[in-house]
C-alpha positions in Angstrom: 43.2 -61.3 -3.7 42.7 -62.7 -7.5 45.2 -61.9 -9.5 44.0 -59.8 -12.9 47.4 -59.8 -14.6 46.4 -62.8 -16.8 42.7 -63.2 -18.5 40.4 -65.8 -16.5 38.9 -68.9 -18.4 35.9 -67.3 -19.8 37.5 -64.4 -21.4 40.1 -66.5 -22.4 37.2 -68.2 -24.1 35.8 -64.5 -25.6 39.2 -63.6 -26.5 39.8 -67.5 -28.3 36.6 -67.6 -30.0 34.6 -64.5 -30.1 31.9 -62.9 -28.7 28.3 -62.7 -29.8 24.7 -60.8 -28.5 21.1 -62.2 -28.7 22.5 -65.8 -27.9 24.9 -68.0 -25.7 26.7 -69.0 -28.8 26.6 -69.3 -32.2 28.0 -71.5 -35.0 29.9 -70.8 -38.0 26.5 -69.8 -39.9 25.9 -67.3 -37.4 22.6 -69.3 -36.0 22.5 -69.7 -32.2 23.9 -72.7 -31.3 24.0 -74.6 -27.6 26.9 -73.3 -25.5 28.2 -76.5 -25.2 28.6 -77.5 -28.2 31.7 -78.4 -30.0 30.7 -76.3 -33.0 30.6 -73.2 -31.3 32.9 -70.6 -32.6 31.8 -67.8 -30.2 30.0 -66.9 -27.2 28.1 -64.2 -25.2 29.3 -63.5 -21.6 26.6 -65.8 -19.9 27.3 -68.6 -22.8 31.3 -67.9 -22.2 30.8 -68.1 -18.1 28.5 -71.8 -18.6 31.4 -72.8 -21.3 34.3 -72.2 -18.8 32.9 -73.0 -15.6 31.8 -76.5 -14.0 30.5 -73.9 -11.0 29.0 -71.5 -13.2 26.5 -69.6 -10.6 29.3 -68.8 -8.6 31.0 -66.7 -11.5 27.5 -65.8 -12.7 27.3 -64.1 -9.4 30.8 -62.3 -9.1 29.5 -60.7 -12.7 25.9 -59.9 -11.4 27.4 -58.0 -8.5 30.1 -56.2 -10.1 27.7 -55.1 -12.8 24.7 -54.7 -11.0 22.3 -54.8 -14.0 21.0 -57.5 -16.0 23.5 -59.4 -17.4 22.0 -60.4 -20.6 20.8 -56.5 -21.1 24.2 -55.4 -20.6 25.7 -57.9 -22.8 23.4 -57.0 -25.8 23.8 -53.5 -26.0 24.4 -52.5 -29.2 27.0 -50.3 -27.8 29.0 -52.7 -26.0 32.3 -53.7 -26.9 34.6 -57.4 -26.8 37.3 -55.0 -25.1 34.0 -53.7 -22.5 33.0 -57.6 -22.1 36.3 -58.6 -21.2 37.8 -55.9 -19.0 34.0 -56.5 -16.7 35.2 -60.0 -16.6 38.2 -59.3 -15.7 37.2 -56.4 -13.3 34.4 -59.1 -11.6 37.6 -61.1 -10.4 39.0 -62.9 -13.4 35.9 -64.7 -14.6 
């Protein structure tokens, strides 16, 4: 059973940094950056998920299957919410 008393190391990343739409991550200037990049001050799920994982498919999947949408979609709602990314990740099996 995972334990979901304590955030996992991609929302610890969202919660660290930040969280973004329309891009893995972004740099200070708000451009889209690459998600591994040292100059990334925040991330969108899938860019927080390839940050924090040397496995990343593996989590991808756990996400994908809890969701059951598209990822990317569901990320960039203009709707959706830090607090929405992070409980799903959290939900999924701390991701």
């Amino acid at each position: 059973m995972t334990d979901t008393s304590q955030p996992g190391p991609a929302e610890r990343l969202l919660m660290e940094k930040g969280w973004t739409q329309r891009a893995f991550a972004r740099h200070i200037n708000g451009n889209s950056i690459g998600y591994n990049s040292k100059n990334a001050v925040c991330f969108c799920v899938i860019g927080a998920i390839l940050a924090a994982y040397k496995n990343e498919d593996d989590a991808i999947k756990k996400l994908s299957n809890f969701l059951v949408i598209d990822i990317a979609a569901w990320n960039d709602d203009p709707a959706r919410t830090k607090e929405e990314v992070c409980a799903a990740l959290r939900t999924a099996g701390n991701l």
